[in-house]
Backbone and ligand atoms as CSV (ligand in chain L), in Angstrom:
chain,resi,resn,atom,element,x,y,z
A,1,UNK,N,N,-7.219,-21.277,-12.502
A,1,UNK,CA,C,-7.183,-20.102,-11.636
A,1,UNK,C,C,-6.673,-18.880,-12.390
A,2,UNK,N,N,-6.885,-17.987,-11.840
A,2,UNK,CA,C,-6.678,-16.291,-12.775
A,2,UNK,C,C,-6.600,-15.609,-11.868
A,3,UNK,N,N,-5.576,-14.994,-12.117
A,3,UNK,CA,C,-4.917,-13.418,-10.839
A,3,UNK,C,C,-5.981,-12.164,-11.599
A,4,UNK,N,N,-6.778,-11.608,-10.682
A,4,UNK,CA,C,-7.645,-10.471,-10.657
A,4,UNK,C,C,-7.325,-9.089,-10.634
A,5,UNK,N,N,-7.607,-8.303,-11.361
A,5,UNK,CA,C,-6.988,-6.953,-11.783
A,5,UNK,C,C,-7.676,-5.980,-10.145
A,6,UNK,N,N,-6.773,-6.130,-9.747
A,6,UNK,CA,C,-7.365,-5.006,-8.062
A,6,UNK,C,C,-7.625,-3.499,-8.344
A,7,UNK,N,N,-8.776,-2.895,-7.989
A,7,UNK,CA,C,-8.853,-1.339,-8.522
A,7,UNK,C,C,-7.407,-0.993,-7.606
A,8,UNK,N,N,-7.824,0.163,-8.235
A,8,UNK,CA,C,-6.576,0.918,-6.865
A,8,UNK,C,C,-7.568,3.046,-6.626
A,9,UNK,N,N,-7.638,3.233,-5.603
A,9,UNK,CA,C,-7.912,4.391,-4.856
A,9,UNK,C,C,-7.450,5.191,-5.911
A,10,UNK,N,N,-7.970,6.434,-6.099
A,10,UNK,CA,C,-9.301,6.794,-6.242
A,10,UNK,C,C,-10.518,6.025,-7.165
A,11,UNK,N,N,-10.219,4.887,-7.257
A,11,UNK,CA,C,-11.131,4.517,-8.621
A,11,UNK,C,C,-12.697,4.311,-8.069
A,12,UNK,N,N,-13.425,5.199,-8.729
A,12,UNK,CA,C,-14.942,5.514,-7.609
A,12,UNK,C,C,-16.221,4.194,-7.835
A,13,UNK,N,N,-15.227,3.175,-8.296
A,13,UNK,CA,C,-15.633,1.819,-8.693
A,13,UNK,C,C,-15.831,0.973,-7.364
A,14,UNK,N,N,-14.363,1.645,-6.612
A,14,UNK,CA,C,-14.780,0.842,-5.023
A,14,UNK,C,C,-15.385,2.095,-3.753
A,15,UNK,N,N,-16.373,2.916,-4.587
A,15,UNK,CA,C,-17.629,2.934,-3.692
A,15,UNK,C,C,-19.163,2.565,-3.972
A,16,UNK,N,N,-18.753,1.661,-4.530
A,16,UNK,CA,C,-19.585,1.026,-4.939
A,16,UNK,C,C,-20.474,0.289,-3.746
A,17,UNK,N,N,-21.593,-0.096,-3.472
A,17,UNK,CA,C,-22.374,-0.997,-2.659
A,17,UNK,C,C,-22.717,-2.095,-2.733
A,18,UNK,N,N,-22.126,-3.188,-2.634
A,18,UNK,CA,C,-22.181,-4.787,-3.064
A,18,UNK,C,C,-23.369,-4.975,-2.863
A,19,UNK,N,N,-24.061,-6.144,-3.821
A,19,UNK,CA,C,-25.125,-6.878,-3.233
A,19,UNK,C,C,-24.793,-8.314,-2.798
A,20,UNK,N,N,-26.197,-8.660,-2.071
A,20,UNK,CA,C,-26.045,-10.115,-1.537
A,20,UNK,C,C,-25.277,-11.175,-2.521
A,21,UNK,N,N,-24.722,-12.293,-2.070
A,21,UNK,CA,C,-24.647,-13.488,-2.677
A,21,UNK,C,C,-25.975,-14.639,-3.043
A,22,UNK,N,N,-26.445,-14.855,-4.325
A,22,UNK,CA,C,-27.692,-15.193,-4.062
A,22,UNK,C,C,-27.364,-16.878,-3.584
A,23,UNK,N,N,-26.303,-17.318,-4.547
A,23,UNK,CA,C,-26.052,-19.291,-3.902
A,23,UNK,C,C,-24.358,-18.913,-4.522
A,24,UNK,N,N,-24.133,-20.221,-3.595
A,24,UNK,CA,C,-22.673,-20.635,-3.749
A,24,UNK,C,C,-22.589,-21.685,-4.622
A,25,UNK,N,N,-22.532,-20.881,-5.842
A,25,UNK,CA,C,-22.800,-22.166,-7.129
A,25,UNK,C,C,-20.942,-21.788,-7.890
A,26,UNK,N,N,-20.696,-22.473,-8.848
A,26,UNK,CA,C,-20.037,-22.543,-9.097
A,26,UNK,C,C,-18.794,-21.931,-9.693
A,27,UNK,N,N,-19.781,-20.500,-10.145
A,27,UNK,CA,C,-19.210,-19.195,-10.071
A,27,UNK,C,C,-18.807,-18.492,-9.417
A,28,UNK,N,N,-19.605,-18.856,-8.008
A,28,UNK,CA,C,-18.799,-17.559,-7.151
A,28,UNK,C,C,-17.316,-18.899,-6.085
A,29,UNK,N,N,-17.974,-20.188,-6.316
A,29,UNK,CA,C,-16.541,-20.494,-6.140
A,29,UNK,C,C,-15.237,-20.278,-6.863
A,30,UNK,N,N,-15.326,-20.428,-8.439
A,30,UNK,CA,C,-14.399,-19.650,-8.929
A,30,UNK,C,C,-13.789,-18.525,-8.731
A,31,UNK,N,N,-15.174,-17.864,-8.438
A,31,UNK,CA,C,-14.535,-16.199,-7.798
A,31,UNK,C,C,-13.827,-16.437,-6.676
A,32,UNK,N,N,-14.258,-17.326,-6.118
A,32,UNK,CA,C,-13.798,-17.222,-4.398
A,32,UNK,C,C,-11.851,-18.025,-4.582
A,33,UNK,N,N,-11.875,-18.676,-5.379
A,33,UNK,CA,C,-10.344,-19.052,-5.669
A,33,UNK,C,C,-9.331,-18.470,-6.371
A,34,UNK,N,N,-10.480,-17.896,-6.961
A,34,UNK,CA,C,-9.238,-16.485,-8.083
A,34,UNK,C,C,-9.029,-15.164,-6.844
A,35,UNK,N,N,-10.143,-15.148,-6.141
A,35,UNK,CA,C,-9.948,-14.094,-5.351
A,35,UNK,C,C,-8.447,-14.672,-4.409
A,36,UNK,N,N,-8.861,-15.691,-3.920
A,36,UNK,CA,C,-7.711,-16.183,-3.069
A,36,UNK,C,C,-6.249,-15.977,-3.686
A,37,UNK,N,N,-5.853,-16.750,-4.943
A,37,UNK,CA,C,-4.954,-16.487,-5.306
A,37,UNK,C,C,-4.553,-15.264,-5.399
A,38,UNK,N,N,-5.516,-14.265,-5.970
A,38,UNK,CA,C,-4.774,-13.183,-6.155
A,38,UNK,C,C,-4.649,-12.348,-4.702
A,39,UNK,N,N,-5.026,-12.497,-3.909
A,39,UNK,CA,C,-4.574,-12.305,-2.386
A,39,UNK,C,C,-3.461,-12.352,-2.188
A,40,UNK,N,N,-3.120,-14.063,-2.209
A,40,UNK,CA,C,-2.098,-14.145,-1.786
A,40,UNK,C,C,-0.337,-13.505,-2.944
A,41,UNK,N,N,-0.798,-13.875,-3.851
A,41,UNK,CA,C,0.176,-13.425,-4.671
A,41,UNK,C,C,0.909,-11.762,-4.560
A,42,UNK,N,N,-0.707,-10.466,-4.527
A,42,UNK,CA,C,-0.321,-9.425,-3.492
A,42,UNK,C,C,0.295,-9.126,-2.448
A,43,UNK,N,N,0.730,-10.430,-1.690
A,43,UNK,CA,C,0.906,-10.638,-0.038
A,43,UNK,C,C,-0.239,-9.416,0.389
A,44,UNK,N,N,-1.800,-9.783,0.535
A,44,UNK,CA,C,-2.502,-9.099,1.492
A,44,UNK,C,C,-3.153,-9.872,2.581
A,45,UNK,N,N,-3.334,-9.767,3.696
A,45,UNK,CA,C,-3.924,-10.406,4.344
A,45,UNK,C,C,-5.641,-10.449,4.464
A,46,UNK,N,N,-5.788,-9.565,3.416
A,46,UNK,CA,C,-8.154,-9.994,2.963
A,46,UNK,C,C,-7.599,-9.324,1.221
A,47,UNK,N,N,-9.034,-9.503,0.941
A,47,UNK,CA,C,-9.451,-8.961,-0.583
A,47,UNK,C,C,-11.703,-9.139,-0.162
A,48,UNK,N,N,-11.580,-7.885,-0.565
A,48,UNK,CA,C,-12.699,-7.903,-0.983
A,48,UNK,C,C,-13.347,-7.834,-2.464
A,49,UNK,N,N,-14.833,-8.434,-3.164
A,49,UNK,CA,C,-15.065,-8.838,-4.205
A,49,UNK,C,C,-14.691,-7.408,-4.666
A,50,UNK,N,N,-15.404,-6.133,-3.906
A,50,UNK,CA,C,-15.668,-5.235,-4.667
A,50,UNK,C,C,-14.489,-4.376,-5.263
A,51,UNK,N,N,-13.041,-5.091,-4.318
A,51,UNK,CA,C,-12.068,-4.558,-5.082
A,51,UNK,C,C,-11.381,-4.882,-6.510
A,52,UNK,N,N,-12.152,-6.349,-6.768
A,52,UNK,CA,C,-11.793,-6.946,-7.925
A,52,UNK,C,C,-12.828,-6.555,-8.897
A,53,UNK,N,N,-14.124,-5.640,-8.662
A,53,UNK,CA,C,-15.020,-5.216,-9.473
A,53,UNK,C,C,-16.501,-5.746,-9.615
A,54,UNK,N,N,-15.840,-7.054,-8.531
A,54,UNK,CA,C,-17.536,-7.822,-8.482
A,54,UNK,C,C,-18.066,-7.723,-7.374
A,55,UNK,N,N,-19.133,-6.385,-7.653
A,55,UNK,CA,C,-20.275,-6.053,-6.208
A,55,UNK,C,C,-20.932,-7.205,-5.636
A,56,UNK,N,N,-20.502,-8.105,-5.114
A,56,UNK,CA,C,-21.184,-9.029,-4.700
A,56,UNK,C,C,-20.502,-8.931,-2.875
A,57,UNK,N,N,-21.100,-9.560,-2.258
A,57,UNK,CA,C,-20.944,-9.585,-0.623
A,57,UNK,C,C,-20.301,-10.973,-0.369
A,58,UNK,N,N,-18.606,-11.007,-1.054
A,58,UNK,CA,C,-17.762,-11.533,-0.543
A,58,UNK,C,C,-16.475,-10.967,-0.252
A,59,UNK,N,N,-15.905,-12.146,1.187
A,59,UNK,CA,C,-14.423,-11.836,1.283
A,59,UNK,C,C,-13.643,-12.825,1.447
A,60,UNK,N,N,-12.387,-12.640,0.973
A,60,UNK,CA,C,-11.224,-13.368,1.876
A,60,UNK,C,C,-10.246,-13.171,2.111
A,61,UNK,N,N,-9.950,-13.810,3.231
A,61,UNK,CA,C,-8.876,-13.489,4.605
A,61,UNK,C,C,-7.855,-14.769,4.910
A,62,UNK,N,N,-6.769,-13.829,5.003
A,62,UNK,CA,C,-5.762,-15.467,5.671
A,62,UNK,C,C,-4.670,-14.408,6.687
A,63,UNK,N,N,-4.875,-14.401,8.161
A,63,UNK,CA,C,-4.521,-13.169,8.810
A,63,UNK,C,C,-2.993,-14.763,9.478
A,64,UNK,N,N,-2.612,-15.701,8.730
A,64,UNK,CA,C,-2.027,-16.346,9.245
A,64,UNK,C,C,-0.539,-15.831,8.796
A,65,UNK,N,N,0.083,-16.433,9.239
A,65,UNK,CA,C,1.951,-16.213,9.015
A,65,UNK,C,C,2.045,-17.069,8.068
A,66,UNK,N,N,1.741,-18.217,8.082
A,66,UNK,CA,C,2.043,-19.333,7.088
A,66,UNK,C,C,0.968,-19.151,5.852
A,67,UNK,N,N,0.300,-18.262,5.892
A,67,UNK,CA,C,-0.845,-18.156,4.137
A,67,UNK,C,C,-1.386,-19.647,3.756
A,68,UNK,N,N,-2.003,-20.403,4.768
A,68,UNK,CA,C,-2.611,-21.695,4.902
A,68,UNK,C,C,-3.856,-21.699,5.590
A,69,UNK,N,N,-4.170,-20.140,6.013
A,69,UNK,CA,C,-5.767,-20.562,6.307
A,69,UNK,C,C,-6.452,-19.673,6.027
A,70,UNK,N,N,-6.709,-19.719,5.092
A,70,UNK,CA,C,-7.949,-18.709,4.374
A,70,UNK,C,C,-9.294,-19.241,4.749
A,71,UNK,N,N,-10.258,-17.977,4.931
A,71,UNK,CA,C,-10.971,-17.738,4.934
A,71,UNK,C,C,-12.186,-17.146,4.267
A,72,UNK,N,N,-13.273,-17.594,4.093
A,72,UNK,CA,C,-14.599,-17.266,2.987
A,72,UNK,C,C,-15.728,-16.771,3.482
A,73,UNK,N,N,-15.563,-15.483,3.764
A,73,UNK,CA,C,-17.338,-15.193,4.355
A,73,UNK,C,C,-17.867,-14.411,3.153
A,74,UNK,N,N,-19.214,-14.964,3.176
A,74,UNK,CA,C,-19.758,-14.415,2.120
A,74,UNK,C,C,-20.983,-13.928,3.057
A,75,UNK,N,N,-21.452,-12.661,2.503
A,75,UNK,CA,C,-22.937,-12.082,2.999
A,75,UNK,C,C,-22.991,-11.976,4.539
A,76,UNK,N,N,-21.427,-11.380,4.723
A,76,UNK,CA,C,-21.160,-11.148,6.367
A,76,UNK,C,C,-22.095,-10.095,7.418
A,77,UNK,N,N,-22.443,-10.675,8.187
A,77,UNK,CA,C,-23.433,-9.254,8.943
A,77,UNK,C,C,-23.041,-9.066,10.138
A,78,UNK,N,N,-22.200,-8.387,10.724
A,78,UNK,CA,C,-21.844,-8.125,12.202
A,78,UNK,C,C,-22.848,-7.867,13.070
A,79,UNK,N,N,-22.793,-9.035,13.894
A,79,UNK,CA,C,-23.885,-9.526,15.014
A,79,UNK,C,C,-23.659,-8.853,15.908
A,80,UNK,N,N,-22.532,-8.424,16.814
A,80,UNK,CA,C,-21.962,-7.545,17.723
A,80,UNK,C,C,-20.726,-6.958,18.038
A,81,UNK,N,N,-20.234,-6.153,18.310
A,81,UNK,CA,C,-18.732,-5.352,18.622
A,81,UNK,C,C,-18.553,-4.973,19.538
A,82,UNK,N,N,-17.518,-4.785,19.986
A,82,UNK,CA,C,-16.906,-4.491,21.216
A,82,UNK,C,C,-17.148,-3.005,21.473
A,83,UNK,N,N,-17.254,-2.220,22.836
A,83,UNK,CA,C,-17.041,-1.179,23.053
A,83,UNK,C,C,-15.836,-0.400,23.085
A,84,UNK,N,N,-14.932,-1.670,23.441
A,84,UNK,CA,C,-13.370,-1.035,23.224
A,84,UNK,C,C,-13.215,-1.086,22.375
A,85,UNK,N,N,-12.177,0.153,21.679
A,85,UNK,CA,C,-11.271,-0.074,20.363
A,85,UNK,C,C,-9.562,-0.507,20.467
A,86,UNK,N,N,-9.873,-0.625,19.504
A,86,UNK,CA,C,-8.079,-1.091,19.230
A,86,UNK,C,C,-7.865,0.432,17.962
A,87,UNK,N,N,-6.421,0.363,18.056
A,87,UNK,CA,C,-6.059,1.799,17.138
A,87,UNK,C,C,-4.668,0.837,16.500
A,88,UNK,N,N,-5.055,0.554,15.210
A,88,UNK,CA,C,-3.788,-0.074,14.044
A,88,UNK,C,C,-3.536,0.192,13.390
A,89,UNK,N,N,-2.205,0.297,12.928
A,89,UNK,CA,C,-1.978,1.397,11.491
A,89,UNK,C,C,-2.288,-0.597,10.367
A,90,UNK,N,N,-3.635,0.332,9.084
A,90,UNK,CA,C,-3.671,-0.330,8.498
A,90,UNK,C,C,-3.484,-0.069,7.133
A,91,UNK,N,N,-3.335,-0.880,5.687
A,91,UNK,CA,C,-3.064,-1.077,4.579
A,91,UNK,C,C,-3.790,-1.831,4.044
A,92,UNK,N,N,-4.193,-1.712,2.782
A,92,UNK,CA,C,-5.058,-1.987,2.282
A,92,UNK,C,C,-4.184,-2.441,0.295
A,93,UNK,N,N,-4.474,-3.333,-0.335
A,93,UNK,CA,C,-4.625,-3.637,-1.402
A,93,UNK,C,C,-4.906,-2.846,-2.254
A,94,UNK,N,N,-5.560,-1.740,-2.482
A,94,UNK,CA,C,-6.611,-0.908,-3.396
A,94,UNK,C,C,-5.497,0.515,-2.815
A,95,UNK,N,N,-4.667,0.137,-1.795
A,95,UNK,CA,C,-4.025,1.556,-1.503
A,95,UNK,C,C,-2.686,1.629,-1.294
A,96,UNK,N,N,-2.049,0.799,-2.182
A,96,UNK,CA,C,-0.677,0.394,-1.855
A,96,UNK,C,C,0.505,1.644,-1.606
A,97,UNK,N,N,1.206,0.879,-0.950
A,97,UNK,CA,C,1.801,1.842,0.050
A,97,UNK,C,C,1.825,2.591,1.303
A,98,UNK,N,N,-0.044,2.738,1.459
A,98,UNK,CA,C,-0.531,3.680,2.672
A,98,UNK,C,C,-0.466,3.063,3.715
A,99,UNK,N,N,-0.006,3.161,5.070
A,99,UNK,CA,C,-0.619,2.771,6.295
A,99,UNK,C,C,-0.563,3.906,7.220
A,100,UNK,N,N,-1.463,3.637,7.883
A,100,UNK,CA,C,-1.837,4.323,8.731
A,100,UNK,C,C,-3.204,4.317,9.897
A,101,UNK,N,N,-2.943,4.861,10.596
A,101,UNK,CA,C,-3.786,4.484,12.085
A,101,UNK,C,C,-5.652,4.263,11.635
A,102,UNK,N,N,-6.315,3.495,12.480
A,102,UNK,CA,C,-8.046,3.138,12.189
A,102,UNK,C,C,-8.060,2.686,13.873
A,103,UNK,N,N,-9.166,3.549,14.070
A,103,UNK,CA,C,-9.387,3.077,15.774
A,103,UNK,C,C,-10.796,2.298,15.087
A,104,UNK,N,N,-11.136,1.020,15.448
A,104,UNK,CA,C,-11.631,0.107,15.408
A,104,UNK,C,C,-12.280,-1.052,16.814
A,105,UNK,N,N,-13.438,-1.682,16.558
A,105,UNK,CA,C,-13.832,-2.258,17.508
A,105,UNK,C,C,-12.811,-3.654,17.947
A,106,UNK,N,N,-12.576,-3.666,19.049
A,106,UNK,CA,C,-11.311,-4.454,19.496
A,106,UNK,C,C,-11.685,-5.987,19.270
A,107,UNK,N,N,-13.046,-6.378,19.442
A,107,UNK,CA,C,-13.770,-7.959,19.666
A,107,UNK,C,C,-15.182,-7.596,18.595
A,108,UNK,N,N,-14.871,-8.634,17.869
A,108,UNK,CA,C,-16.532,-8.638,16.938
A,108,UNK,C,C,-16.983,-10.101,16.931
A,109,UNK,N,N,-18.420,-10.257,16.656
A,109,UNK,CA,C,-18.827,-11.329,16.196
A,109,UNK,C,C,-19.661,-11.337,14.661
A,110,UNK,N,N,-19.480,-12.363,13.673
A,110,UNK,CA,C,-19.183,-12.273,12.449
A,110,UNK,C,C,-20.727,-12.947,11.966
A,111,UNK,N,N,-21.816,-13.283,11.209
A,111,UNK,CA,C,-22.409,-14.729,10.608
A,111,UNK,C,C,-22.268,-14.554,9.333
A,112,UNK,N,N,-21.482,-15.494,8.974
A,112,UNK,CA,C,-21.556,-15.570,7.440
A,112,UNK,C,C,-21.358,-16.603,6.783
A,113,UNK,N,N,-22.029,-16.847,5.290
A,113,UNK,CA,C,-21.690,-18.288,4.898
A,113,UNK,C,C,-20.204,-18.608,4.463
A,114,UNK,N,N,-19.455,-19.599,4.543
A,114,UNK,CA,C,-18.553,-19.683,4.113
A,114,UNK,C,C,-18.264,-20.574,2.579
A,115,UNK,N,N,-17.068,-21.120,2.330
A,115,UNK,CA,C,-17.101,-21.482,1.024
A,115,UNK,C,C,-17.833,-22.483,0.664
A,116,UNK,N,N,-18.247,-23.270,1.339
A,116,UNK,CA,C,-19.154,-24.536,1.067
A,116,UNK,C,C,-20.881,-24.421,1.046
A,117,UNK,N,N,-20.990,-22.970,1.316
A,117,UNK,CA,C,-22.532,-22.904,1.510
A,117,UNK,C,C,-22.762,-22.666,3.255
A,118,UNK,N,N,-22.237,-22.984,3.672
A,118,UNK,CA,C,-22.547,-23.456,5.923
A,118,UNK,C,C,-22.357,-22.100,6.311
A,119,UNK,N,N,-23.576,-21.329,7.088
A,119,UNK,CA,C,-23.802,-20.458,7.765
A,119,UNK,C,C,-22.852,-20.622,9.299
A,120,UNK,N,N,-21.801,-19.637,9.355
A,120,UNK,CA,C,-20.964,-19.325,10.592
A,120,UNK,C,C,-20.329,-18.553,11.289
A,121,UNK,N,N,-20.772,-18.870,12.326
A,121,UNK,CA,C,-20.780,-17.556,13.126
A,121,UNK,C,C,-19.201,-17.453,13.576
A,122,UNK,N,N,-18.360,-16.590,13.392
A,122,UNK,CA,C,-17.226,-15.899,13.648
A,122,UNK,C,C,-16.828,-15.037,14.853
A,123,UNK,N,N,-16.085,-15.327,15.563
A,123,UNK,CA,C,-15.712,-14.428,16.651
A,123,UNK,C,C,-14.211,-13.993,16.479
A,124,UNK,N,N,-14.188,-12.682,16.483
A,124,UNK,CA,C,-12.368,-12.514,15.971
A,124,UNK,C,C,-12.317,-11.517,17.463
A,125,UNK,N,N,-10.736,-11.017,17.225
A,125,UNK,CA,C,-10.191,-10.034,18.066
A,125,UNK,C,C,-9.267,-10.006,17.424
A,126,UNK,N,N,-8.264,-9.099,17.812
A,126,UNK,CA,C,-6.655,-8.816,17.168
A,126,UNK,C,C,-6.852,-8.374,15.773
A,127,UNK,N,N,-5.842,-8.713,14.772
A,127,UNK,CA,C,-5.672,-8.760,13.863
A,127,UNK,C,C,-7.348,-9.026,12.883
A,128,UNK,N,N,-7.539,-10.289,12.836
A,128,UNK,CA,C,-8.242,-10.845,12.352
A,128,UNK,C,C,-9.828,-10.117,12.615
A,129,UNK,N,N,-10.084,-9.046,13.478
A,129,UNK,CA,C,-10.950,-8.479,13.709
A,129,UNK,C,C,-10.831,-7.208,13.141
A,130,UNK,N,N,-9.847,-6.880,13.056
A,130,UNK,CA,C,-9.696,-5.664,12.477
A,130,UNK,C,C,-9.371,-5.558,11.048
A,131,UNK,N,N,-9.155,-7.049,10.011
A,131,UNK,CA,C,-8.996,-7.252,8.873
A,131,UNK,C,C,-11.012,-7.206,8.674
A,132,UNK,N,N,-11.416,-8.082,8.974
A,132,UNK,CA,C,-12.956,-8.430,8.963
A,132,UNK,C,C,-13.374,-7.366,8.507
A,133,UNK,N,N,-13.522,-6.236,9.485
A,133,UNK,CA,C,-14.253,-4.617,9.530
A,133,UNK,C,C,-13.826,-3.540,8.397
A,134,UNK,N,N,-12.304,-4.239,8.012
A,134,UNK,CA,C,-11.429,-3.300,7.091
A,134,UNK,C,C,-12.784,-3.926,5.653
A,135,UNK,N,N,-12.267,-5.179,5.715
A,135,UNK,CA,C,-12.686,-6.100,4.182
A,135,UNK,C,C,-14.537,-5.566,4.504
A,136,UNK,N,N,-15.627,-5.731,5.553
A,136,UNK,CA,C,-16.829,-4.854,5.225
A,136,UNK,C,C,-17.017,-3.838,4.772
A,137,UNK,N,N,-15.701,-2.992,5.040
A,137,UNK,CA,C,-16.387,-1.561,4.705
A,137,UNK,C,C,-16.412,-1.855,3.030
A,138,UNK,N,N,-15.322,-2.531,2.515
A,138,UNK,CA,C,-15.423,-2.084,1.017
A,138,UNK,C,C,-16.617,-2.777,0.401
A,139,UNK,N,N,-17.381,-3.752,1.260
A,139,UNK,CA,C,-18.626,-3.996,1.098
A,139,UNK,C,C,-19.656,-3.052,0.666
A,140,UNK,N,N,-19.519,-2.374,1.354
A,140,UNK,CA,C,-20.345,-1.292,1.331
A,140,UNK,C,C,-19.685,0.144,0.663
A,141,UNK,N,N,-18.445,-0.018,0.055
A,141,UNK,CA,C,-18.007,1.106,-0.646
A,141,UNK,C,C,-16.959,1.975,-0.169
A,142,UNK,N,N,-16.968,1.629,1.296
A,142,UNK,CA,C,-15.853,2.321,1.794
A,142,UNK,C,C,-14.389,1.897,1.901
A,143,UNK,N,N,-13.710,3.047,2.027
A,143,UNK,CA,C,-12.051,2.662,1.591
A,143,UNK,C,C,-11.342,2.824,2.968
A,144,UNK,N,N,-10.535,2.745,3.650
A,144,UNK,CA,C,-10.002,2.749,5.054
A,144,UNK,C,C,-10.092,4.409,5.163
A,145,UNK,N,N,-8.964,5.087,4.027
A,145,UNK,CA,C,-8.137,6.498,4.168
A,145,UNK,C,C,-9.541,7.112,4.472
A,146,UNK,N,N,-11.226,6.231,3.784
A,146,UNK,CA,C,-11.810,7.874,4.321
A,146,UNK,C,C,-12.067,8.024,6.067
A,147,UNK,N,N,-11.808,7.368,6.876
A,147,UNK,CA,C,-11.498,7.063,8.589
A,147,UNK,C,C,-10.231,8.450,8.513
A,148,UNK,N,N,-9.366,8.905,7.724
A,148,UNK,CA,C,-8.338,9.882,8.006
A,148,UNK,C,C,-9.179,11.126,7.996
A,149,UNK,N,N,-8.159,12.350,8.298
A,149,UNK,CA,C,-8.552,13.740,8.151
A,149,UNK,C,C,-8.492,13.710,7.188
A,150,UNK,N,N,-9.281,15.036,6.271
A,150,UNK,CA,C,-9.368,15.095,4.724
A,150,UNK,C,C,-8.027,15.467,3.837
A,151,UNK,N,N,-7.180,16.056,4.979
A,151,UNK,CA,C,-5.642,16.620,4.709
A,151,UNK,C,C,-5.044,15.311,4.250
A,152,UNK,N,N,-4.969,14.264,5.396
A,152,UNK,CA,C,-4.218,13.331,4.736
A,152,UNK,C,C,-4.781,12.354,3.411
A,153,UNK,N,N,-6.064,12.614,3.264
A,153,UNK,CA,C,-6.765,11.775,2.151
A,153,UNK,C,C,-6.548,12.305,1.098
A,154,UNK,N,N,-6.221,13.550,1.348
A,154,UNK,CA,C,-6.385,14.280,-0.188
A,154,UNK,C,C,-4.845,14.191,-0.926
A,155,UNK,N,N,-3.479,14.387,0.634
A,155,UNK,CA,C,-2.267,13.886,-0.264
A,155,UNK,C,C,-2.371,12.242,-0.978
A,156,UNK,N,N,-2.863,11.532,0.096
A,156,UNK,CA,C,-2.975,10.277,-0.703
A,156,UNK,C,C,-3.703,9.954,-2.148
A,157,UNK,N,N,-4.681,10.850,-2.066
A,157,UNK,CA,C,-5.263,10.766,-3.542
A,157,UNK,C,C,-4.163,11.136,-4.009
A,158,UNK,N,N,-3.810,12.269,-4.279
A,158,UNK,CA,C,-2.567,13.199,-5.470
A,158,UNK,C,C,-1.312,12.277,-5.468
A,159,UNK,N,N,-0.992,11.505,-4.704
A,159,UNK,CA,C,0.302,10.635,-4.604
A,159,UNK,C,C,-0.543,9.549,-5.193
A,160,UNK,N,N,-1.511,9.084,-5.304
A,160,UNK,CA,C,-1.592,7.136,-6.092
A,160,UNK,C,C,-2.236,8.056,-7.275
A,161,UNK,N,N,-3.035,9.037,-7.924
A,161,UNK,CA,C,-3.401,9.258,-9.231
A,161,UNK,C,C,-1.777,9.946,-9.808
A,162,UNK,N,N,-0.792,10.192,-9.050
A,162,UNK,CA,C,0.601,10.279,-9.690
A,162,UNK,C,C,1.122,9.180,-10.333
A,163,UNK,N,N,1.280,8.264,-9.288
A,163,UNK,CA,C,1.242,6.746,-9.375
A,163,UNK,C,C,0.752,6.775,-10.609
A,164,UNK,N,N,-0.362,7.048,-10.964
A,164,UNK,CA,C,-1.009,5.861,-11.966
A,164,UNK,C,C,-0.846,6.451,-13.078
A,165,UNK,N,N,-0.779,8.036,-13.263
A,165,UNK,CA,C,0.580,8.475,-14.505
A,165,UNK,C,C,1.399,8.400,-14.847
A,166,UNK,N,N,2.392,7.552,-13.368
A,166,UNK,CA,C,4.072,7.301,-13.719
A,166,UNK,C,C,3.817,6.196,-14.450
A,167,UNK,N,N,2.880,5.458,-14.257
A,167,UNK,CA,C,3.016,3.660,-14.644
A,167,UNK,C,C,2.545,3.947,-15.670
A,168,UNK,N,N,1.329,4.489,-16.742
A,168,UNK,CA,C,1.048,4.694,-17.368
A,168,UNK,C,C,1.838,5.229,-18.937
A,169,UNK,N,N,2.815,6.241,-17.660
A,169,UNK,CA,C,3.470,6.579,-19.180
A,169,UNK,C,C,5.221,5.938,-19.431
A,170,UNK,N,N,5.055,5.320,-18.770
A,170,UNK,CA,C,6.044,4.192,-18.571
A,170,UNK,C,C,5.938,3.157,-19.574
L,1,NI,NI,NI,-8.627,-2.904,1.726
């Protein structure tokens, strides 16, 4: 197993647009366990591929207290969502430090393959619904902060590319 180098915001690497998973061969299980570990080692509750640099259309999730049930959807397609939202201040891996509010669909339904290859269909709410939608967008390139006003996106840029001069010249 190998802990995965996570971009971090602004890096224009995670707007990137994943592609499909073509099979669950033996590589992307590797991926799928390095991804895990390095999840959990972050304490995050998802990781998406594209934050580790590999555009591919996976995620995983362990929205548990005890970090014992992870989760593997690969090539996720949201079948349906709720009309209600839920409003959560969220955080993200790629944006450490930030939280803050995402009005989001309250109930989704999920199909995706999981780690063994088996097509499954997912129904979340709470938490676990609102991790799901967080971990798609970066599917598709998107980062939570851009859901903020541009005011607050733009201090957050100038505060993590500070960040990444303090560490740098450190
Ligand atoms: Ni994230």
């Amino acid at each position: 197993m190998a802990l995965l180098n996570i971009l971090c915001y602004p890096d224009p690497r995670l707007h990137t647009v994943a592609r499909p998973v073509q099979t669950v061969d033996a590589r992307v299980k590797t991926l799928i366990s390095d991804m895990r570990e390095t999840m959990y080692v972050a304490d995050g509750i998802g990781l998406a591929a594209t934050q580790v640099d590999v555009h591919e259309r996976l995620i995983v999730i362990d929205v548990s207290g005890e970090r014992n049930a992870p989760l593997v959807l690969i090539n996720p397609e949201l079948t349906w969502a709720s009309e209600e939202k839920q409003l959560n201040d969220e955080g993200c891996l790629s944006v450490p430090g930030i939280y803050d509010g995402v009005e989001r669909s309250a109930s989704i339904k999920v199909q995706a393959i999981d780690g063994e290859g088996q097509l499954r269909t997912i129904e979340a709410q709470g938490l676990l619904a609102v991790c799901i939608q967080h971990e798609m967008d970066h599917l598709l390139g998107k980062v939570f902060v851009e859901y903020l006003s541009p005011l607050k996106r733009n201090r957050i840029k100038t505060k993590m590319l500070k960040a990444r001069r303090d560490t740098e010249r450190a």
